[in-house]
C-alpha positions, -999 to +999 in steps of 0.1 A: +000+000+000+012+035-004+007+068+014+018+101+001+012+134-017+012+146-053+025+176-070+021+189-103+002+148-110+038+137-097+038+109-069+061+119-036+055+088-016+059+065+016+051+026+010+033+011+037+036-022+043+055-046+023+071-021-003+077-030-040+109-027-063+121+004-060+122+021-097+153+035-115+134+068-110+121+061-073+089+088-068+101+112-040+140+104-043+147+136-061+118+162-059+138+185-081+136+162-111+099+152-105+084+190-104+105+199-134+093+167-150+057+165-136+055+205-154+066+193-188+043+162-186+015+193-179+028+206-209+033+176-230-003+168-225-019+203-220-006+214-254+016+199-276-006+163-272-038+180-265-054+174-302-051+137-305-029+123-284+003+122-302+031+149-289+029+179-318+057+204-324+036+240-322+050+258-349+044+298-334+021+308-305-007+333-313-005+370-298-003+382-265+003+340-254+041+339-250+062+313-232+055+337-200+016+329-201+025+295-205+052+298-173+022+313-151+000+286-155+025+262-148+037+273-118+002+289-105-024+260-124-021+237-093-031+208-113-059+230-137-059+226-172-048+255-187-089+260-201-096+262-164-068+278-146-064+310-175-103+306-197-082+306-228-082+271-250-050+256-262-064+263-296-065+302-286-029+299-278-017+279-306-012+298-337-003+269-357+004+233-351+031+214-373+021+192-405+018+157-403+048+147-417+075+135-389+052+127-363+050+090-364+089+093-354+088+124-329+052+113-316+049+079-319+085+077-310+075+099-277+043+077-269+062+055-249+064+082-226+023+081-221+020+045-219+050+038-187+033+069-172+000+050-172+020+020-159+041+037-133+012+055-119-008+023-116+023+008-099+023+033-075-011+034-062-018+069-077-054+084-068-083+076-091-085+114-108-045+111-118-051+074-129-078+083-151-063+114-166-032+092-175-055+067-184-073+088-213-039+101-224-036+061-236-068+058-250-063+089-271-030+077-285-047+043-294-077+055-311-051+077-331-030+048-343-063+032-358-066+065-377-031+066-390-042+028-403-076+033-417-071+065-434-052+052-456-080+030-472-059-001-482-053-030-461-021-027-446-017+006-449+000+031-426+002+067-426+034+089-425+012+114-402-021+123-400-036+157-387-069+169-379-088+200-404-113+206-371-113+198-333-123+166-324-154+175-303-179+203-309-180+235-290-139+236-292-124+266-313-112+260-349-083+240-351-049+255-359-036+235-384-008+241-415-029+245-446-028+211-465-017+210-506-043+178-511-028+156-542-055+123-555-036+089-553-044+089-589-051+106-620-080+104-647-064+071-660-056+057-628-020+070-626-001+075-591+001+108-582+025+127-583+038+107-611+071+085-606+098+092-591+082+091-557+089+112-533+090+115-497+057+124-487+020+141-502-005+157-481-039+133-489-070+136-481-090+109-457-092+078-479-109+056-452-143+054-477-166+066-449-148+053-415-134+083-404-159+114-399-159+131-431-139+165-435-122+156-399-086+143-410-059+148-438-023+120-439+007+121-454+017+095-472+052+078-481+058+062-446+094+057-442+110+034-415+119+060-392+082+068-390+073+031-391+097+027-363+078+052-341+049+041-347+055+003-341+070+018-307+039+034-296+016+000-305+040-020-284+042-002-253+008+015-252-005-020-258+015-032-226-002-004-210-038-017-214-032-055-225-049-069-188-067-034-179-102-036-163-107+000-170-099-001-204-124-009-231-116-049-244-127-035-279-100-007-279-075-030-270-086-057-299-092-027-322-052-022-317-042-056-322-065-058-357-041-025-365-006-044-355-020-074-372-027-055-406+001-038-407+025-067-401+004-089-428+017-062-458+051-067-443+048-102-457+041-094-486+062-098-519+076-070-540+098-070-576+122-049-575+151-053-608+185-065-584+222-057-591+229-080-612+201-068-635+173-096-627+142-095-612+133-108-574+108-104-550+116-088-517+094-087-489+096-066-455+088-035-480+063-007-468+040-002-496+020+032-502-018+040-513-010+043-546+004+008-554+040+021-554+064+009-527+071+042-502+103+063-508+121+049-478+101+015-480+134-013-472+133-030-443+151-062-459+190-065-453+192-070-488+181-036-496+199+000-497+189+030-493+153+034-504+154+009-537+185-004-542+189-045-541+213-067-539+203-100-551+196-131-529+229-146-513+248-117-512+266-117-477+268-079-480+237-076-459+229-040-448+229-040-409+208-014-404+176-030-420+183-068-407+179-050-370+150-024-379+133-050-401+136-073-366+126-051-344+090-034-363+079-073-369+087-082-333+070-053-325+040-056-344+040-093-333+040-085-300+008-061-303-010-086-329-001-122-312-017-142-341-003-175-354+007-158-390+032-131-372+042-155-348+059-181-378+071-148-402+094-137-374+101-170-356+100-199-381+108-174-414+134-146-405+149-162-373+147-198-383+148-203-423+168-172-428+190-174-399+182-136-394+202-140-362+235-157-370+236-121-400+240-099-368+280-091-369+302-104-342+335-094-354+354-070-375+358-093-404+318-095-412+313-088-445+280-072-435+272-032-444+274-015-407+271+020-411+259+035-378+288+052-371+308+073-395+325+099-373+317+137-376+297+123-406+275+101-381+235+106-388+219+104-355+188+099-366+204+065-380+214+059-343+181+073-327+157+049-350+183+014-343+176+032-305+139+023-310+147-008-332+168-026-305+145-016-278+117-036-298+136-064-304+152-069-268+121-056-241+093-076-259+113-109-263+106-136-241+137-156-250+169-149-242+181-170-264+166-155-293+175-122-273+212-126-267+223-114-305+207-091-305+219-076-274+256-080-277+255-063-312+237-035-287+262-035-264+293-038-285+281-015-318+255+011-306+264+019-266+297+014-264+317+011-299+353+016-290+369+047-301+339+065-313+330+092-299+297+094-310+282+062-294+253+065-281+271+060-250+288+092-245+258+114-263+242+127-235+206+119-245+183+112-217+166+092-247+190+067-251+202+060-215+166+053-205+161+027-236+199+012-229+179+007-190+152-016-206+176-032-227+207-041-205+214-069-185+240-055-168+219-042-139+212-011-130+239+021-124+239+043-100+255+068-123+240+062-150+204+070-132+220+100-121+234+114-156+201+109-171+183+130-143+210+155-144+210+159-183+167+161-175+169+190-152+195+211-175+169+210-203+146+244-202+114+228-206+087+249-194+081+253-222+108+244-243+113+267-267+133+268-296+157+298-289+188+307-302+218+296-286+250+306-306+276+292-288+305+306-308+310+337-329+327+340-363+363+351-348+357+320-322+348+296-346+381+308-365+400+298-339+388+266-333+376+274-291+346+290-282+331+303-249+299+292-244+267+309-236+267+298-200+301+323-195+321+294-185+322+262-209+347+263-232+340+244-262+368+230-286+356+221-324+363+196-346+382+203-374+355+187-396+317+201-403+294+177-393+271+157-423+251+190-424+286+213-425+279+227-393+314+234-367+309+212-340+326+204-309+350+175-295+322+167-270+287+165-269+270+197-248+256+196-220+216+203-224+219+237-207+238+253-238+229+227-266+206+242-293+171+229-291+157+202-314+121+190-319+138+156-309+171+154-292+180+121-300+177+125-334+194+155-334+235+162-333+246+169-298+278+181-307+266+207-328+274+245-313+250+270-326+217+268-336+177+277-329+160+305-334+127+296-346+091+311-330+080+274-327+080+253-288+093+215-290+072+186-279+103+173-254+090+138-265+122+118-260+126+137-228+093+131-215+094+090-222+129+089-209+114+102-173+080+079-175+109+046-186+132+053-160+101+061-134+085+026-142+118+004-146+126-018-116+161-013-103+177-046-114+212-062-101+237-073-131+226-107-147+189-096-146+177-079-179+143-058-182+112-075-204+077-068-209+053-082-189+031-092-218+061-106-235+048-137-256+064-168-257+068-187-291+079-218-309+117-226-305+133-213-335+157-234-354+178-220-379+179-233-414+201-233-445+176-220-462+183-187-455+197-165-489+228-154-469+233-184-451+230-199-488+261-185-498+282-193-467+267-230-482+280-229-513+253-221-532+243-203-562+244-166-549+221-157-577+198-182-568+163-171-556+150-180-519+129-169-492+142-136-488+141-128-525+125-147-551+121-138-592+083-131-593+062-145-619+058-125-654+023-112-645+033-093-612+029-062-618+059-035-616+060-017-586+081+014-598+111+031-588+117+054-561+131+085-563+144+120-546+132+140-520+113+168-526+115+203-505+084+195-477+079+195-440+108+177-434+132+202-451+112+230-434+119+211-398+154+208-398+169+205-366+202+217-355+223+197-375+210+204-406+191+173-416+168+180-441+165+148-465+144+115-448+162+102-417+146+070-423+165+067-452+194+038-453+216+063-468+250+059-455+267+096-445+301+097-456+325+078-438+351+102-423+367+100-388+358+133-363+380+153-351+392+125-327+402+110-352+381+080-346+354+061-369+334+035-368+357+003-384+326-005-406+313+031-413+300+024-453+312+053-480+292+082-491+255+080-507+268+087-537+295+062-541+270+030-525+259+017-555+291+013-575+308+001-540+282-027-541+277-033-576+315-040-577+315-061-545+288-082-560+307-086-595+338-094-577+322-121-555+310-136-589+338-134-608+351-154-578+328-178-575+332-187-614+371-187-610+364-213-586+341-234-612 
C-alpha cells in the first residue's frame, strides 16, 4: 500500500507495508527532477498532445500568449488545465500546429512516454482522478494509431502522419492546423500521383471510404522506416499499458491488435524490384503506399539499400541497419497482434529459415554493411531509429536466447563502440540512456540513473522553446575554441563540419547550452549553434525517458528488463535456407529464396523510387542540418571526427553505395566462377 502526496500529477510517496521494487526513477527520491518533470508532462499533454494524443511540435504561439503565459500557469495551475486555470483554450494559444509529416517518429517515438506513465502510476497506487487522466492520455493515443491505419483506405496501410482539419469535439475553437496541398492517389487514368519518381511524402486527403468522420482528417503518405519505427513503438508499449486493464475498453485493445495485425500482414508481402545484377526478385519486409507504389524509404530487408536499391539473394553484404530495424517493427507488431501468422514470419521465417540472427555481426571481419557510425559524418537519426529498433527487439522478447544477438550487437556497436566518440554511449541523450535501462542486463547504475536526471533537469522545458543559442562567434569559430553561452564552458571544435557542414565540438554539450531540437536524440549533440525559430518542442524523447526510467525496476547485473506481456513462441531453429546463409553453403548466390524470389511474369511492376522533394521535413530541420528523410538507409560519408576515430565499418558516401556494391557483388562472382 502506499501513502503520500502529489505535485504537479507527480507521486512523492511513503510505502506502507510490504514495499515494492524500487524504480530506477524512485517517486520522492529527487523532488527537483519530479516537479521539473511533472510540469513538462503538464505541458506535454496540456498542449503539444492535447489534439489527439500524439506529442505535436507547435509551430508559433498566437499573440499576447508567449512562453510567460505558458510559465504562469505552470507554476500557479495547481493541477488545472490550462482552459480552467487561465479561460483561454489551447487552440486560442496555438497559432499553428506542425504538419503531419514526422510525427509518427517524434510522436509515436515519444508515446512511450504516455504508456510507462499509465504504468508507473498504476504501480504506485496513484489516486483515481491522476489514474484516469493518464489513463485517457492512452486511450487517445490508441484511437489515433487506428486513424493513421484506416485512413489510408488499403489493407495494410500506414500513414506517415495524420492531422486533424477541425477539433475533435464540438463546442472547441477552430483547429490550428498548416494549410494542406491535397494531391489524388491517382489521376484520370488511374495513374499515381504525383507521377514516378516518388517522393517522400503528399499531403492526402482521408481515404478511409466513410470510416473516419468526413472533412475531420488529412495524412501524409510515403511512410518511411523512421516513421514506421515510431509508430511500431507506440503499438507496443501503449499496448502493454492496457493489455490486462479492467478500466480499459476490451474493444479498444482488440481494435489495436487488428491494427498491428494489418500492418504486419503487408510486411509479408512480396515486391519485384530489378536486383544488381540486372534480374528480377521479390523482396518482402517492403512498406507499400496508397497508390500501389512501394514508399520512398520503403526497405526494411537486409538485402536492400537506401530506399530501392537491391542486392540480389545470397549476397553476404547484408545492410545492418535493416536486418535489425526490419527485426525489431515485426517483433513489435507481433507483439501487439499475437496471431499465429506473425508469430511463424518472425520466428519460423526470418529467425529460423533465414537465420536472421547468425547475419548480426560479431567481429570486425563480417562482411556485413554497418554504417551507424561514421564519425563527424554520423546521422543520429540512424542511431536514434536502431535506439527504437533494439529496444523492440530486446524488451518484448521472451527468449533470451533469441534475445542474446541481439543484445551484444547493442552492447558492443551502438552503446559502447570503441573509439567513437559518438556512441550512443557518451551522447548525452536522456533518450538513449533510459532505452539502454530496458535493454541491459548488466543491472542497473547508480550513475548512470544520475546522468540521465542530471542531463533532464538542464533541459529548459517549461516550455521548451526553440531559442537561439549561438555558442561561438565568427572570430571564435576561426580559432577553433569557443566560450559558451553559460560564460564558463569552453567548447573546442572539430576540425571537420558535421554531415550537415555545421562546426561542431570534440564533445557533446551539456543540455543547458545545446541548441534545441524538436527531438534530441535524433538531433547532433555536438553541434554549437543553432535555434531561433518562434516554434516550442514537444520534449518527447525527454518526456518518455522520465515515465521509462520512473517505471523500470532497479535490477542487479545478470537480470535484464522485459515486458510483462512478452509472448512466448515456438523454439526457433535456424535453417540453410536462408539466402545469406545460402552463400556461406556454397550455393548459387544468384539463386532465388525466401528472402528474394524472381516473381512471376504477371506481377505487376512496382516502380522506382526517387528524390526527395523540398516538404515539412526540409522545413523542420533541426540543428544539424538534416533535411532529406532520416529514415532513409543512406549511408553519411565515412570520415573520422576530429578524434580521429570512426566507426571500423562506417559504409562510403551515398553517392559512391551503389558502385561500391555493384562492384563487390561482380567481384564475388567473378570469384565464384574462378572457382568453377
Amino acid at each position: 500500500m502506499m501513502a503520500g502526496r502529489w505535485i504537479a500529477g507527480i507521486a512523492v510517496v511513503a510505502w506502507v507495508g510490504a514495499a515494492p521494487a524500487k524504480t530506477v526513477f524512485e517517486p520522492g527520491a529527487d523532488p527537483a527532477l519530479d516537479a521539473h518533470m511533472g510540469r513538462h508532462t503538464r505541458l506535454f499533454d496540456g498542449l503539444h498532445a492535447f489534439p489527439f494524443g500524439i506529442g505535436l511540435t507547435v509551430s508559433r504561439l498566437n499573440e499576447p500568449y508567449g512562453p510567460d503565459f505558458l510559465r504562469e500557469w505552470l507554476d500557479q495551475g495547481n493541477g488545472l488545465s490550462l482552459l480552467e486555470y487561465s479561460g483561454v483554450h489551447p487552440y486560442e494559444v496555438v497559432g499553428e500546429y506542425e504538419g503531419p509529416a514526422g510525427i509518427g517518429l517524434r510522436g509515436g517515438g515519444a508515446s512511450p512516454g504516455t504508456a510507462f506513465r499509465y504504468l508507473a502510476l498504476k504501480a504506485e497506487g496513484a489516486p483515481p482522478e491522476v489514474l484516469a487522466e493518464a489513463r485517457e492520455a492512452v486511450v487517445q493515443a490508441i484511437e489515433t494509431l487506428w486513424v493513421v491505419h484506416v485512413i489510408t483506405g488499403i489493407p495494410h496501410g500506414v500513414a506517415r502522419g495524420v492531422m486533424l482539419l477541425k477539433p475533435l469535439h464540438e463546442g472547441e475553437p477552430p483547429f490550428p492546423h498548416v494549410t494542406p496541398n491535397l494531391v489524388p492517389l491517382f489521376d484520370d487514368q488511374g495513374n499515381p500521383l504525383p507521377p514516378d519518381p516518388k517522393n517522400n511524402g503528399t499531403d492526402r486527403a482521408d481515404n478511409s471510404g466513410g470510416v473516419l468522420p468526413e472533412g475531420l482528417w488529412f495524412w501524409e503518405d510515403s511512410c518511411s522506416k523512421d516513421q514506421l519505427v515510431g509508430w511500431v513503438a507506440a503499438m507496443a508499449t501503449l499496448y502493454d499499458a492496457v493489455a490486462d486493464d479492467p478500466d480499459v475498453d476490451p474493444a479498444l485493445v482488440q481494435r489495436l491488435r487488428d491494427v498491428a495485425c494489418a500492418i504486419g500482414a503487408g510486411l509479408r508481402v512480396k515486391v519485384p524490384f530489378t536486383a544488381l545484377d540486372g534480374q528480377e526478385y521479390l523482396y518482402d519486409l517492403v512498406i507499400m503506399d496508397a497508390d500501389g507504389r512501394p514508399t520512398k524509404y520503403h526497405d526494411l530487408n537486409p538485402l536492400g539499400f537506401d530506399g530501392g536499391m537491391y542486392l540480389p539473394p545470397g549476397s553476404p553484404n547484408i545492410n545492418v541497419f535493416n536486418l535489425l530495424m526490419g527485426l525489431g517493427i515485426v517483433k513489435g507488431l507481433s507483439h501487439v497482434c499475437g496471431d499465429a501468422e506473425s508469430e511463424e514470419f518472425l520466428y519460423g521465417e526470418l529467425l529460423g529459415n533465414r537465420d536472421y540472427l547468425g547475419l548480426i555481426p560479431r567481429g570486425e571481419d563480417s562482411p556485413a554493411v554497418d554504417y551507424l557510425y561514421a564519425g563527424a559524418k554520423t546521422n543520429f537519426s540512424n542511431v536514434n531509429m536502431m535506439a527504437i529498433a533494439l529496444f523492440l527487439n530486446l524488451y518484448f522478447e521472451a527468449d533470451e536466447a533469441v534475445a542474446a544477438p541481439v543484445r551484444d550487437y547493442m552492447e558492443r556497436r551502438w552503446w559502447d563502440a570503441p573509439g567513437v566518440i559518438q556512441a550512443a554511449r557518451r551522447l548525452k541523450q536522456p533518450y538513449f540512456l533510459a532505452l539502454y535501462e530496458a535493454m541491459t542486463a548488466t543491472g542497473t547504475d547508480p550513475a548512470r540513473a544520475a546522468e540521465a536526471a542530471a542531463l533532464l533537469k538542464a533541459f529548459t522545458l517549461d516550455p521548451y522553446t526553440d531559442e537561439a543559442r549561438n555558442n561561438c562567434d565568427e572570430a571564435e569559430l576561426a580559432a577553433g575554441q569557443c566560450l559558451a553561452v553559460d560564460g564558463k564552458t569552453v567548447l573546442t571544435l572539430q576540425k571537420e563540419t558535421n554531415r550537415g557542414g555545421h562546426p561542431i565540438a570534440t564533445e557533446p554539450l551539456d543540455p543547458s547550452i545545446r541548441p534545441p531540437s524538436n527531438f534530441d536524440a535524433r538531433s547532433d549533440p555536438f553541434v554549437v549553434n543553432g535555434g531561433g525559430g518562434a516554434g516550442l518542442n514537444p520534449g518527447g524523447d525527454l518526456h518518455a525517458a522520465y515515465w521509462i526510467l520512473r517505471f523500470l525496476p532497479e535490477r542487479p547485473a545478470g537480470v535484464a528488463a522485459r515486458s510483462p506481456h512478452a509472448r512466448a513462441h515456438r523454439p526457433v531453429q535456424p535453417g540453410p535456407e536462408g539466402v545469406e546463409a545460402a552463400d556461406a553453403a556454397g550455393e548459387d548466390p544468384g539463386s532465388p529464396s525466401e528472402d528474394a524470389q524472381q516473381p512471376a511474369e504477371t506481377t505487376p511492376d512496382s516502380g522506382p523510387a526517387g528524390d526527395v522533394p523540398p516538404g515539412e521535413d526540409a522545413r523542420l530541420q533541426d540543428a544539424d542540418g538534416t533535411s532529406q528523410d532520416p529514415g532513409s538507409a543512406e549511408p553519411p560519408p565515412a570520415s573520422g571526427g576530429g578524434s580521429g576515430c570512426a566507426a571500423s565499418a562506417a559504409a562510403p558516401a551515398a553517392w559512391g553505395l551503389a558502385p561500391l556494391l555493384a562492384g563487390v557483388w561482380l567481384g564475388l562472382r567473378r570469384n565464384r566462377d574462378r572457382r568453377r
